[in-house]
PASEBA-1860 file (N, C-alpha, C; in nm, 3 decimals):
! residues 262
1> XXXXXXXX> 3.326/-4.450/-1.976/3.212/-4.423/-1.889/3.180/-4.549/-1.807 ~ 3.252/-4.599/-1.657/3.194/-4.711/-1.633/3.069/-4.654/-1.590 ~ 2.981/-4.714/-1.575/2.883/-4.669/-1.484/2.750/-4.810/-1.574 ~ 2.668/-4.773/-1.478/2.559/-4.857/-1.526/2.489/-4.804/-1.670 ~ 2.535/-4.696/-1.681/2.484/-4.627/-1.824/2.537/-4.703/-1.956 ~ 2.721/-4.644/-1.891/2.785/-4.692/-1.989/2.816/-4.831/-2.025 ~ 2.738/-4.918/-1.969/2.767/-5.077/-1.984/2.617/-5.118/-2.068 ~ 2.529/-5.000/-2.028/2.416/-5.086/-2.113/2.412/-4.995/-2.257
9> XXXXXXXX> 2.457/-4.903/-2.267/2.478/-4.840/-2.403/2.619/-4.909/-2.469 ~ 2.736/-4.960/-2.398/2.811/-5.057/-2.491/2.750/-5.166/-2.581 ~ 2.629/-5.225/-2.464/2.581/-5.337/-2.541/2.475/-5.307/-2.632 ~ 2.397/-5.173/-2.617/2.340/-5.139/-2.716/2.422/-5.129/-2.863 ~ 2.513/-4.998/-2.842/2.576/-4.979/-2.960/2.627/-5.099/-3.021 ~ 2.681/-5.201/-2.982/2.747/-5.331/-2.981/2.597/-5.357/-3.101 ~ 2.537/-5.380/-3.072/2.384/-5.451/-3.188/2.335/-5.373/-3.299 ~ 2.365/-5.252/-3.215/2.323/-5.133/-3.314/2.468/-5.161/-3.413
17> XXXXXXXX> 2.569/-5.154/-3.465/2.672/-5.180/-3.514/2.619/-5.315/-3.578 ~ 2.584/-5.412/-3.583/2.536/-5.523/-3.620/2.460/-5.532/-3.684 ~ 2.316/-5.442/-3.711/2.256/-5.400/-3.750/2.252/-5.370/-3.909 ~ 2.221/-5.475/-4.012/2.212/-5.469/-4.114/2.115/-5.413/-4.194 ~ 1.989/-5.377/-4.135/1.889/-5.390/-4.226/1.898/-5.251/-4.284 ~ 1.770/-5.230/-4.379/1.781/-5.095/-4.475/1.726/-5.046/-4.447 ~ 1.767/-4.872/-4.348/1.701/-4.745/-4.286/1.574/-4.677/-4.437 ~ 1.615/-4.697/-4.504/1.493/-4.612/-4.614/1.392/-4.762/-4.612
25> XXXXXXXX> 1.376/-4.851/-4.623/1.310/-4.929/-4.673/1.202/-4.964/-4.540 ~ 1.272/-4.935/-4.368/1.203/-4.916/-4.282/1.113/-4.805/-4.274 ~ 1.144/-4.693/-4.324/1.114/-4.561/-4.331/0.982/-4.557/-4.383 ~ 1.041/-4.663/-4.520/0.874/-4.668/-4.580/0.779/-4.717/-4.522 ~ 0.814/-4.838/-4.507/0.731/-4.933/-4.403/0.647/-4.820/-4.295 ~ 0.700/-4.779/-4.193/0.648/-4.680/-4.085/0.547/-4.586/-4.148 ~ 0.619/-4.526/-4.278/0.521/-4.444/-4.362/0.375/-4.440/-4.380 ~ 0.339/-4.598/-4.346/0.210/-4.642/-4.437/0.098/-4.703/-4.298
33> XXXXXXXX> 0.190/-4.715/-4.172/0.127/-4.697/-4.062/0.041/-4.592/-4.031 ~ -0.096/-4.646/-3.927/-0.188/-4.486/-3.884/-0.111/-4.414/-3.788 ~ -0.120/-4.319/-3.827/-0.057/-4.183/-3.726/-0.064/-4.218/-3.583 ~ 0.066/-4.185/-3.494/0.066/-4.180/-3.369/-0.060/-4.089/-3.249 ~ -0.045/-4.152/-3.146/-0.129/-4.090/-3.060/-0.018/-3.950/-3.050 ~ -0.099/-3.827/-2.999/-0.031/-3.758/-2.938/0.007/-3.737/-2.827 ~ 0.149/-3.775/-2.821/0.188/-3.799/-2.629/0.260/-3.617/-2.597 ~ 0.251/-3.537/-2.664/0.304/-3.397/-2.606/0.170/-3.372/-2.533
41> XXXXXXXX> 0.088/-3.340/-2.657/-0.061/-3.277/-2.612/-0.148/-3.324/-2.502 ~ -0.115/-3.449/-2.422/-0.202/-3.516/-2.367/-0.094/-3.469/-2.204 ~ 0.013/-3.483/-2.241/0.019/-3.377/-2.074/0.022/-3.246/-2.052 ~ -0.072/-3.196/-2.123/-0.110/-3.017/-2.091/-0.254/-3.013/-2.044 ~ -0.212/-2.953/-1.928/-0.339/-2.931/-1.875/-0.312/-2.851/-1.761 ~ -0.403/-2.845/-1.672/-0.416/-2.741/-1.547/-0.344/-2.809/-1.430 ~ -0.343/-2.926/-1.412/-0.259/-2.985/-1.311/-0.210/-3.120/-1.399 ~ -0.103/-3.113/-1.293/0.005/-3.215/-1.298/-0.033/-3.338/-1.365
49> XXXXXXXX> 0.046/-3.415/-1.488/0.020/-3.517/-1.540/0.115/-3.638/-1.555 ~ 0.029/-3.774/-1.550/0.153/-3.877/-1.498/0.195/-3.965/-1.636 ~ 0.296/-3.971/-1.651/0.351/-4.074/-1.749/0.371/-4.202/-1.672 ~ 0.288/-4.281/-1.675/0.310/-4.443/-1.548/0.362/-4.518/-1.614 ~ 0.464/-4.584/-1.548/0.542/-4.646/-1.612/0.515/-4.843/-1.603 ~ 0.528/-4.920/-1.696/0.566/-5.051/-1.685/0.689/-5.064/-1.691 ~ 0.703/-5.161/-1.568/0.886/-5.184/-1.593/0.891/-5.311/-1.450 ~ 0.960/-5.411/-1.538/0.941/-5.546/-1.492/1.093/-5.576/-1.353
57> XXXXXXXX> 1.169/-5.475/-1.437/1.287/-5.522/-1.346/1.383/-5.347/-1.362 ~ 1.492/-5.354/-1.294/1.586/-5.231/-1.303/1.726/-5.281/-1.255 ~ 1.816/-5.234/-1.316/2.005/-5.289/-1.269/2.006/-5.251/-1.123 ~ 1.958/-5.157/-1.112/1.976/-5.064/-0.932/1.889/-5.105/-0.813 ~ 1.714/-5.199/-0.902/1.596/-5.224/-0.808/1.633/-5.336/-0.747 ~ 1.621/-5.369/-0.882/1.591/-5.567/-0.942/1.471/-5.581/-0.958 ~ 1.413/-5.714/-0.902/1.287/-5.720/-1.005/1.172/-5.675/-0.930 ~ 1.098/-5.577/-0.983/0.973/-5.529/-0.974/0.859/-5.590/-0.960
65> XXXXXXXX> 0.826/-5.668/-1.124/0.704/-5.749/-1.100/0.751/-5.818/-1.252 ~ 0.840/-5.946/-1.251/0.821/-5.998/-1.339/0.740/-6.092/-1.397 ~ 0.629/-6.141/-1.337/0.527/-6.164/-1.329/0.388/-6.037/-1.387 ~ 0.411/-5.964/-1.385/0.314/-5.844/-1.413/0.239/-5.905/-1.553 ~ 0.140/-5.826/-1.547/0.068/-5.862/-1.713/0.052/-5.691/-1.735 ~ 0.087/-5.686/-1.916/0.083/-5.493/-1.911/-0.022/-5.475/-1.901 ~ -0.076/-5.539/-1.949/-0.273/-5.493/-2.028/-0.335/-5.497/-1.917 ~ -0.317/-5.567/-1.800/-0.382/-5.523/-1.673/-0.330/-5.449/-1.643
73> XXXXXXXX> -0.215/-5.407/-1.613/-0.117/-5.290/-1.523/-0.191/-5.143/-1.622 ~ -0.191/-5.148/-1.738/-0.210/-5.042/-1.845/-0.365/-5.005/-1.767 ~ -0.429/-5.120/-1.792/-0.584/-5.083/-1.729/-0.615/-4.984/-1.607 ~ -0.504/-5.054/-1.504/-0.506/-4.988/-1.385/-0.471/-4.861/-1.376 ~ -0.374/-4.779/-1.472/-0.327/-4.703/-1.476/-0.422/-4.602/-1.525 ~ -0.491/-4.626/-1.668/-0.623/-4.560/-1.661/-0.717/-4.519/-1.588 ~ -0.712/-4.639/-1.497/-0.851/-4.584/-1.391/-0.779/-4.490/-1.285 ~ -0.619/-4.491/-1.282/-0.553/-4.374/-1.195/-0.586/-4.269/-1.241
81> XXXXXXXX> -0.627/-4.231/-1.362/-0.577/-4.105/-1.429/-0.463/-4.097/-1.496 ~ -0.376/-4.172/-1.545/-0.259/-4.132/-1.606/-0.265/-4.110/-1.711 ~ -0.239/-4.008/-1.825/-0.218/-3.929/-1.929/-0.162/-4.024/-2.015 ~ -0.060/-4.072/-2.026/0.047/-4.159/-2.111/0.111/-4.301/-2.038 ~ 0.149/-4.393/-2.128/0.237/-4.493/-2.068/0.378/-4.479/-2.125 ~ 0.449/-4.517/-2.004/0.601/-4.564/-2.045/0.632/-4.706/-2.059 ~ 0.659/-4.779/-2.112/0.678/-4.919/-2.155/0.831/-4.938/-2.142 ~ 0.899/-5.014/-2.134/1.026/-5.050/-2.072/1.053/-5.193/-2.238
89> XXXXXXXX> 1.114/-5.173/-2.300/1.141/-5.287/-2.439/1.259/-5.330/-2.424 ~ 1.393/-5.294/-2.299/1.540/-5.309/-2.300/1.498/-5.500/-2.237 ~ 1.528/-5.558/-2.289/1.542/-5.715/-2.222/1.649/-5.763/-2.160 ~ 1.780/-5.731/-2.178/1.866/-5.738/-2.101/1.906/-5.679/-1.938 ~ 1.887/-5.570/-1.960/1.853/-5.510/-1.895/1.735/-5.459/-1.744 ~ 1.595/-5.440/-1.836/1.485/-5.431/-1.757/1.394/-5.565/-1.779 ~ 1.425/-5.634/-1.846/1.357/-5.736/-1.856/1.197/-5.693/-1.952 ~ 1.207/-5.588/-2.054/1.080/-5.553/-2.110/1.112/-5.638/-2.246
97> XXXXXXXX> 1.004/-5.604/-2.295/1.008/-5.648/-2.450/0.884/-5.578/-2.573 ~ 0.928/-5.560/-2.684/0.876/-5.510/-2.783/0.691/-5.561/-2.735 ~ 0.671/-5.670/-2.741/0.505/-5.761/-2.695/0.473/-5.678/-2.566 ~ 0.550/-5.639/-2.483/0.515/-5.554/-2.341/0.414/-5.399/-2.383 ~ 0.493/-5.418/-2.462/0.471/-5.249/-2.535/0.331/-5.272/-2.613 ~ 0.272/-5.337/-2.708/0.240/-5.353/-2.772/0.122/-5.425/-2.693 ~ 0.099/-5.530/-2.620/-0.012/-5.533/-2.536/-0.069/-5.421/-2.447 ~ 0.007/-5.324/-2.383/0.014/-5.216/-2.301/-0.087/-5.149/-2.396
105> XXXXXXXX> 0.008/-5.061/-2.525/-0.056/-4.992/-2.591/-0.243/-5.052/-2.650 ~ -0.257/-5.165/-2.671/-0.379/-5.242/-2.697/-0.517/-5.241/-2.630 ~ -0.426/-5.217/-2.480/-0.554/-5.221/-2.357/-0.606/-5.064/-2.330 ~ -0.512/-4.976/-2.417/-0.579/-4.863/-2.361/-0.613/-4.740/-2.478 ~ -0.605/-4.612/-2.453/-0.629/-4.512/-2.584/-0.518/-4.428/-2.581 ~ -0.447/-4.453/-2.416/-0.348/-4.364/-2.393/-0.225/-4.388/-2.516 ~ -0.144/-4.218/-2.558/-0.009/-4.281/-2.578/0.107/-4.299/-2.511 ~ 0.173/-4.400/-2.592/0.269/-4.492/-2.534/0.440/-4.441/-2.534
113> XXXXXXXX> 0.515/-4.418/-2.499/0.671/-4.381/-2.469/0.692/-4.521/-2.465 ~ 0.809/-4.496/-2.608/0.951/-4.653/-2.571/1.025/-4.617/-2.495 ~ 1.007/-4.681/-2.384/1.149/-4.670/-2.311/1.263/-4.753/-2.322 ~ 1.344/-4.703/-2.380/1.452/-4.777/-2.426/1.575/-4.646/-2.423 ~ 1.744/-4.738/-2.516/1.837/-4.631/-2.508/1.878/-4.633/-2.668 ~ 1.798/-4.540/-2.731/1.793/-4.506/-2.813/1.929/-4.491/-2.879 ~ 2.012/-4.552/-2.957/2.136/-4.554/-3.034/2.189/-4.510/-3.161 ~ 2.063/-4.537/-3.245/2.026/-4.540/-3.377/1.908/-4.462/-3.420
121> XXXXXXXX> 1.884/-4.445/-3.576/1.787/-4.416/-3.617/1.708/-4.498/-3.621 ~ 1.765/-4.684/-3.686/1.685/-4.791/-3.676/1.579/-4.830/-3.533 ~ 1.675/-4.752/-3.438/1.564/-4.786/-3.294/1.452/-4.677/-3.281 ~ 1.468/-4.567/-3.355/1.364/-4.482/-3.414/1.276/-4.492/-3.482 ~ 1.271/-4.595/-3.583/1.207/-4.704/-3.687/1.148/-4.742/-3.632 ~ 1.209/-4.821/-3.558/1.144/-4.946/-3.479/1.008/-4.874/-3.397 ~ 1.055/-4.808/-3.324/0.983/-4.777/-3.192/0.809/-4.715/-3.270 ~ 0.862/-4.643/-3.426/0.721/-4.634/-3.482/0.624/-4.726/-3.544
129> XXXXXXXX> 0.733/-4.855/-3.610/0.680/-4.998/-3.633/0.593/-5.046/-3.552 ~ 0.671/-5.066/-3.428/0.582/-5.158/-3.302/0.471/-5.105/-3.240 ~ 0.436/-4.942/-3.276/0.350/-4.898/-3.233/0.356/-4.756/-3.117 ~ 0.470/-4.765/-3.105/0.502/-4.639/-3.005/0.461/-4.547/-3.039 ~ 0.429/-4.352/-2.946/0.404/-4.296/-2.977/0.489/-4.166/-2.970 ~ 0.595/-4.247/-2.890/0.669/-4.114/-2.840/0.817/-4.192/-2.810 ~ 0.899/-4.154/-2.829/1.092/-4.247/-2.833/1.135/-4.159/-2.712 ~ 1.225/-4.201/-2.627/1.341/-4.142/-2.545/1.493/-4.115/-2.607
137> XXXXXXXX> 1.520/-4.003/-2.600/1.675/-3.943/-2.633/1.727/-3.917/-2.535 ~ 1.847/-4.001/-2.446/1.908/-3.958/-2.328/2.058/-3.867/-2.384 ~ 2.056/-3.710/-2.360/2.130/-3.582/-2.373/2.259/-3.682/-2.317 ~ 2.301/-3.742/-2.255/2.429/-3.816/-2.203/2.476/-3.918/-2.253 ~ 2.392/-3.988/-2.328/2.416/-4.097/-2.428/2.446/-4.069/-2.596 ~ 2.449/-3.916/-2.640/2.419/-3.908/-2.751/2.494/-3.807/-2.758 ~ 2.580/-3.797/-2.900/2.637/-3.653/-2.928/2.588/-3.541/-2.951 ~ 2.604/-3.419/-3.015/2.526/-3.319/-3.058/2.461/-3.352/-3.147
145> XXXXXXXX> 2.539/-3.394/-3.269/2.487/-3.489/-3.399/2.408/-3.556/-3.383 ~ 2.393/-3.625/-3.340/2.291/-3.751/-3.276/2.142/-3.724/-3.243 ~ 2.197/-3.604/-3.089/2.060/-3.545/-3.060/1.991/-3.487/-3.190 ~ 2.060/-3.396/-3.258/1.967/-3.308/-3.344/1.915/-3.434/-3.459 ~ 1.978/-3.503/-3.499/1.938/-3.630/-3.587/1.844/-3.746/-3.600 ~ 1.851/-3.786/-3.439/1.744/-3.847/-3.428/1.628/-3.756/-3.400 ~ 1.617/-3.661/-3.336/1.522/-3.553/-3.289/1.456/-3.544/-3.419 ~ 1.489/-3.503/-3.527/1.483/-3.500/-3.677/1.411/-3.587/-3.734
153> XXXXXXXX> 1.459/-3.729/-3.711/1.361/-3.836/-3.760/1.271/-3.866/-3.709 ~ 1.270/-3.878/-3.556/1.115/-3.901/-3.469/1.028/-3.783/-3.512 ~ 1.053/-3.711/-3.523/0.950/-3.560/-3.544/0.877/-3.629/-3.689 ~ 0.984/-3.662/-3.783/0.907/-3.666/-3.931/0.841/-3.776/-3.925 ~ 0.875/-3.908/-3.871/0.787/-3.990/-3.845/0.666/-3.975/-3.780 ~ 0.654/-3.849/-3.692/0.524/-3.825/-3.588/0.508/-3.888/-3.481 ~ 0.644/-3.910/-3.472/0.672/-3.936/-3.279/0.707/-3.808/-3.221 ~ 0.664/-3.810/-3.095/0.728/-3.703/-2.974/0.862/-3.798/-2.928
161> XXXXXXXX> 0.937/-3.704/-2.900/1.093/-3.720/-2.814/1.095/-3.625/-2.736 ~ 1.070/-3.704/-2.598/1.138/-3.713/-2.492/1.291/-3.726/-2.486 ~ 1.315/-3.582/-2.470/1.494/-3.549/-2.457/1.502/-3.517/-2.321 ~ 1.568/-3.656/-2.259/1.630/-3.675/-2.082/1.767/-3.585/-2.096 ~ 1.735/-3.509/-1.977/1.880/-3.456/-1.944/1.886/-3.459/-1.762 ~ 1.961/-3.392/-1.748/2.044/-3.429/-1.565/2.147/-3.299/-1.591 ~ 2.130/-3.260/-1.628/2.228/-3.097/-1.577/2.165/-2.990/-1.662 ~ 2.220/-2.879/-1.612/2.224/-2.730/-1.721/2.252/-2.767/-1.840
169> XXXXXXXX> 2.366/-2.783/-1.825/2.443/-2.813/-1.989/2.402/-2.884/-2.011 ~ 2.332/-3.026/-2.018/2.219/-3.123/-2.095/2.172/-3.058/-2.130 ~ 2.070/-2.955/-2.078/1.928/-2.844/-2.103/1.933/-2.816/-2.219 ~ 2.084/-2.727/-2.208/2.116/-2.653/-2.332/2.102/-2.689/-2.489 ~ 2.187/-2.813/-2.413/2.216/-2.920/-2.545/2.037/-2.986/-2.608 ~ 1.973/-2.996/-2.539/1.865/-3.050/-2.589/1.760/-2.945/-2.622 ~ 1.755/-2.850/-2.580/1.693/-2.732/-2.639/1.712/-2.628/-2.780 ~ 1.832/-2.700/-2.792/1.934/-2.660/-2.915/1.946/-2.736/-3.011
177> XXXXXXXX> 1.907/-2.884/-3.015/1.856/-3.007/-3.065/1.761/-2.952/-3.139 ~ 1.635/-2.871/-3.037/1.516/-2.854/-3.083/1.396/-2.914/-3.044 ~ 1.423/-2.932/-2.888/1.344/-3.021/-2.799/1.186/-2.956/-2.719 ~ 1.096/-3.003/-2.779/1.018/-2.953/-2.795/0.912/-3.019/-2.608 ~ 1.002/-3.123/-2.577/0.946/-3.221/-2.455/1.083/-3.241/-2.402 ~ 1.056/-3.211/-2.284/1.221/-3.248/-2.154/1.157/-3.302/-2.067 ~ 1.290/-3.401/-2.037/1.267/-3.493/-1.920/1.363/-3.464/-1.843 ~ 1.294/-3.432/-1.705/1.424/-3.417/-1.605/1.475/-3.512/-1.510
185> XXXXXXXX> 1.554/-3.561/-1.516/1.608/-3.743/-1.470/1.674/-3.747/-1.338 ~ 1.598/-3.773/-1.266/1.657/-3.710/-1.068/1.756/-3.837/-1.043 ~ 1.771/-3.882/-1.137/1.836/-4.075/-1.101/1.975/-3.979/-1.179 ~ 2.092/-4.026/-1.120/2.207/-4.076/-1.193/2.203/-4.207/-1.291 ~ 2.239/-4.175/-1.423/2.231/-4.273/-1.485/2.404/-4.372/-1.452 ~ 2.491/-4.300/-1.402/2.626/-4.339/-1.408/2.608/-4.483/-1.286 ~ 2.553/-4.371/-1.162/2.523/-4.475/-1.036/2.405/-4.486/-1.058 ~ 2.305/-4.487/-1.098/2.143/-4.484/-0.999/2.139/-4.435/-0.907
193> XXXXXXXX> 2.190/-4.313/-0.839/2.137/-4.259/-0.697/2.060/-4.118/-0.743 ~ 1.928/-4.081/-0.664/1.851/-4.023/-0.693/1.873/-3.889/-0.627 ~ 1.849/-3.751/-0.647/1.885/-3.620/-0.603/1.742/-3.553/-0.642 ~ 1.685/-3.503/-0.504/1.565/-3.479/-0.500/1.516/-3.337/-0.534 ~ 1.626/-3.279/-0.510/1.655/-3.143/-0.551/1.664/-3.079/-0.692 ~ 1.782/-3.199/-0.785/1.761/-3.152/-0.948/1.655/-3.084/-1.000 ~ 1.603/-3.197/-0.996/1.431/-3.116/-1.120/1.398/-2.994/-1.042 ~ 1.341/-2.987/-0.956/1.338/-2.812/-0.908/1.420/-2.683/-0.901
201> XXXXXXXX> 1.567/-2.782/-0.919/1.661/-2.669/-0.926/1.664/-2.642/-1.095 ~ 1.648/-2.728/-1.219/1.655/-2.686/-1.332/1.503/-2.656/-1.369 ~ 1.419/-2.674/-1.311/1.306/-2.601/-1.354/1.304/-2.471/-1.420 ~ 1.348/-2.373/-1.364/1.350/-2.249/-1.383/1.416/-2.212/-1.485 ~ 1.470/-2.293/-1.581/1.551/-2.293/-1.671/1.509/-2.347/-1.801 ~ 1.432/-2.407/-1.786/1.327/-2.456/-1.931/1.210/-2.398/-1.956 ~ 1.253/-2.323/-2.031/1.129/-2.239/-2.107/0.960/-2.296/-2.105 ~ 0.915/-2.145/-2.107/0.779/-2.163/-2.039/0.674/-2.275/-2.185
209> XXXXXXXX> 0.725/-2.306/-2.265/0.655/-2.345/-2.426/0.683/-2.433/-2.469 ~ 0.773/-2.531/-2.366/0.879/-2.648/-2.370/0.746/-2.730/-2.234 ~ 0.695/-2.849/-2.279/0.646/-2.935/-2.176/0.770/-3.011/-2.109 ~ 0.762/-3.037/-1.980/0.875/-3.015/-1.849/0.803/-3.135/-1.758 ~ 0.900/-3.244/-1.771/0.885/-3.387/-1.741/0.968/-3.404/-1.629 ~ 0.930/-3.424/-1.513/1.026/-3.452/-1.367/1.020/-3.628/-1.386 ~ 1.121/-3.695/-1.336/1.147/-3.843/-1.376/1.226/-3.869/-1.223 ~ 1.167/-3.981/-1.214/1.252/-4.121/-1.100/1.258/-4.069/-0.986
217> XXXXXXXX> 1.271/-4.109/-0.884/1.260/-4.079/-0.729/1.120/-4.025/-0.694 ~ 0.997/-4.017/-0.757/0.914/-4.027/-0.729/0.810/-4.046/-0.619 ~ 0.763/-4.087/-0.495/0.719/-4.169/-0.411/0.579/-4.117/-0.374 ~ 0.553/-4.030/-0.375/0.437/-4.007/-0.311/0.360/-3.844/-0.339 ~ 0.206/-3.816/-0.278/0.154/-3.702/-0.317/0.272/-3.613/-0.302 ~ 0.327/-3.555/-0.188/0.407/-3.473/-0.156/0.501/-3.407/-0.256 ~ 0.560/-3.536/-0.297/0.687/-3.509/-0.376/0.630/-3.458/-0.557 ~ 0.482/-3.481/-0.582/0.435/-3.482/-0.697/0.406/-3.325/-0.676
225> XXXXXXXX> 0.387/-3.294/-0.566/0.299/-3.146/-0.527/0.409/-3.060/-0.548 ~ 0.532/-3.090/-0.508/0.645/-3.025/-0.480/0.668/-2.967/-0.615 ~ 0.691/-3.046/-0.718/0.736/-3.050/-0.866/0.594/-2.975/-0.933 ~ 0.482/-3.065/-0.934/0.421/-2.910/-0.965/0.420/-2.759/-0.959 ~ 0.439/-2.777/-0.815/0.467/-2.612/-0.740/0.595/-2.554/-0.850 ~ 0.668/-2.624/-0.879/0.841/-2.543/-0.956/0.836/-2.551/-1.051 ~ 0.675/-2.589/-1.132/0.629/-2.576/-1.275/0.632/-2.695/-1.371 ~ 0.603/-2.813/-1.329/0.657/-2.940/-1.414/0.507/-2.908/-1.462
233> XXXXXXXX> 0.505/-2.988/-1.578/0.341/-3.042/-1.669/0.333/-3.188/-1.609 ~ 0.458/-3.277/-1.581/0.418/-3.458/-1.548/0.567/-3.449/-1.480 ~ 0.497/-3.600/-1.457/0.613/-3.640/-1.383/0.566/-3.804/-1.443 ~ 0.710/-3.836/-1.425/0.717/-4.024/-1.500/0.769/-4.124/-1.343 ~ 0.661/-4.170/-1.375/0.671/-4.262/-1.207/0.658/-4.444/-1.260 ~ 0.786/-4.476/-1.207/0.767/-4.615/-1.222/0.777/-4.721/-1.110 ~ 0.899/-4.719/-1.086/0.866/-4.808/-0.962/0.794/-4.773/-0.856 ~ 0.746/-4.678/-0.778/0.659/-4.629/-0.707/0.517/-4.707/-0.737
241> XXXXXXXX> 0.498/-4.690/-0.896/0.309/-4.750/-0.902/0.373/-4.905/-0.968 ~ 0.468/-4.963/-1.003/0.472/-5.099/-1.052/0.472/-5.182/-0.875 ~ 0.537/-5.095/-0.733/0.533/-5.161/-0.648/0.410/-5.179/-0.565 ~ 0.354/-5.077/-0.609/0.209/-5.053/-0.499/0.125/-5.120/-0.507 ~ 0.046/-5.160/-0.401/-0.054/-5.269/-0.366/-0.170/-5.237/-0.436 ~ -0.209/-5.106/-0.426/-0.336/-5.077/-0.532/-0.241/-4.956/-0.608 ~ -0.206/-4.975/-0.743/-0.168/-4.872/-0.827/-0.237/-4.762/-0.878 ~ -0.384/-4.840/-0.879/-0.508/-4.723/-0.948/-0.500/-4.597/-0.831
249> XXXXXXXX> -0.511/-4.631/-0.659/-0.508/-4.525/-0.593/-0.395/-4.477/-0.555 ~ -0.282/-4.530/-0.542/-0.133/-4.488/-0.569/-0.111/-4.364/-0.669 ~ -0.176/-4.383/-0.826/-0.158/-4.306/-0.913/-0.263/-4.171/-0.890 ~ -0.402/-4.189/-0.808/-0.471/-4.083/-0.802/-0.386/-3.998/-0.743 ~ -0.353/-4.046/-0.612/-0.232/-3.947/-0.536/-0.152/-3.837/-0.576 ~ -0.091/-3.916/-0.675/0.020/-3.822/-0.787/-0.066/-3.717/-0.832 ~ -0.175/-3.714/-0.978/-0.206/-3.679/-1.050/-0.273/-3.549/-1.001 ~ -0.274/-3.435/-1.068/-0.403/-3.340/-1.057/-0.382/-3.176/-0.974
257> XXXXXX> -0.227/-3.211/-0.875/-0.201/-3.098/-0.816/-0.179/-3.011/-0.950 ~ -0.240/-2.861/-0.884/-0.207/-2.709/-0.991/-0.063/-2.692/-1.050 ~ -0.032/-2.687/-1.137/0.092/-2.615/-1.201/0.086/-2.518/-1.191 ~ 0.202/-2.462/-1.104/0.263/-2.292/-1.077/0.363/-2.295/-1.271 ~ 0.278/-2.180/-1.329/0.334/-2.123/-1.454/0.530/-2.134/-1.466 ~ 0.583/-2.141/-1.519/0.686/-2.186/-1.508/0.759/-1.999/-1.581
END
């Protein structure tokens, strides 16, 4: 797989393989933590809801705002209206980190999505350790096994998973997992080039009882209105509100158009 996917999931799996510590003994640990926020329940509603994203840098952008502080950015995002945060923890990569997440989550009540590339169960651990409320499963990074497995453990831990897909046959595959939250990913993960069309064209294809997440290429009211109209519950916007001069009214923009029933 060359692609920008497959170079940052080599180096994932590469650590994940390295990875000594003891999956039951984390398990417990997480066990004895207070219960997650609920990040399904908090994007249902009558109009459109935003998952805002922090994210310091991207392989395809570059850097965003590495300079940013979350706990202000998190703040701002509240006073947009946004439902949930996405937090960015890949350091190689996006330049996030576990402390990104974890100040983010601090400044606000919202819950929090790791954004990361989920490899392991241990990064499933983790993501409930540090405080997350909800993990990402990318359908292209993961086998069948995998999907249904980790899907399995985030659930019992009392995380939501966010299962990303980019085609039909992703759909399938993650609905068959047992995916209870889809993300629809308008970005190529191979290139990064964005197709504005996807998420509306697989809309119609994810069941009406399944919350329906439009992702990346994002930019403005229009395009938020659009995706409502073809039945999304949210949409996950990051570089759009990490670039904007005022993010709080950037994010009103997005938020609030009607959902056409799916």
């Amino acid at each position: 797989m060359p692609s920008y996917l497959g170079d940052i999931l080599a180096s994932h799996r590469a650590s994940a393989r390295d990875d000594r510590r003891d999956l039951d003994e984390l398990v417990r640990q997480a066990g004895a933590l207070p219960a997650p926020r609920d990040f399904a329940a908090a994007l249902k509603g009558s109009g459109i809801a935003c998952i805002a994203e922090i994210k310091r840098r991207s392989p395809s952008a570059g850097d965003l705002g590495l300079d940013l502080e979350p706990d202000l950015v998190a703040k701002e995002y509240v006073a947009g209206g946004a439902s949930c945060l996405s937090v960015l923890t890949d350091e190689q990569y996006f330049g996030g980190s576990v402390e990104d997440l974890q100040v983010a989550r601090d400044a606000s009540d919202l819950p929090v999505l790791r954004k990361d590339f989920t490899v392991s169960e241990l990064d499933i651990v983790d993501a409930r350790i540090m405080g997350a409320d909800a993990v990402l499963l990318i359908a292209a990074a993961l086998s069948d096994e995998e999907l249904a497995r980790f899907h399995t453990r985030a659930s019992v831990l009392g995380l939501a998973a966010l299962v990303e897909v980019h085609s039909a046959e992703e759909l399938e595959r993650a609905l068959h997992a047992g995916a209870l939250l889809v993300g629809v990913n308008q970005r190529d993960l191979r290139t990064f080039t964005v197709d504005q069309d996807r998420a509306r064209d697989l809309a119609a294809r994810i069941p009406a009882d399944i919350v329906a997440v439009a992702e990346s290429g994002i930019r403005d009211a229009d395009d938020a209105r659009r995706l409502a109209d073809a039945g999304y519950d949210a949409i996950l916007v990051g570089e759009t509100l990490v670039r904007a001069a005022d993010r709080t009214a950037a994010l009103r923009a997005l938020v609030g158009h009607p959902v056409t029933p799916r």
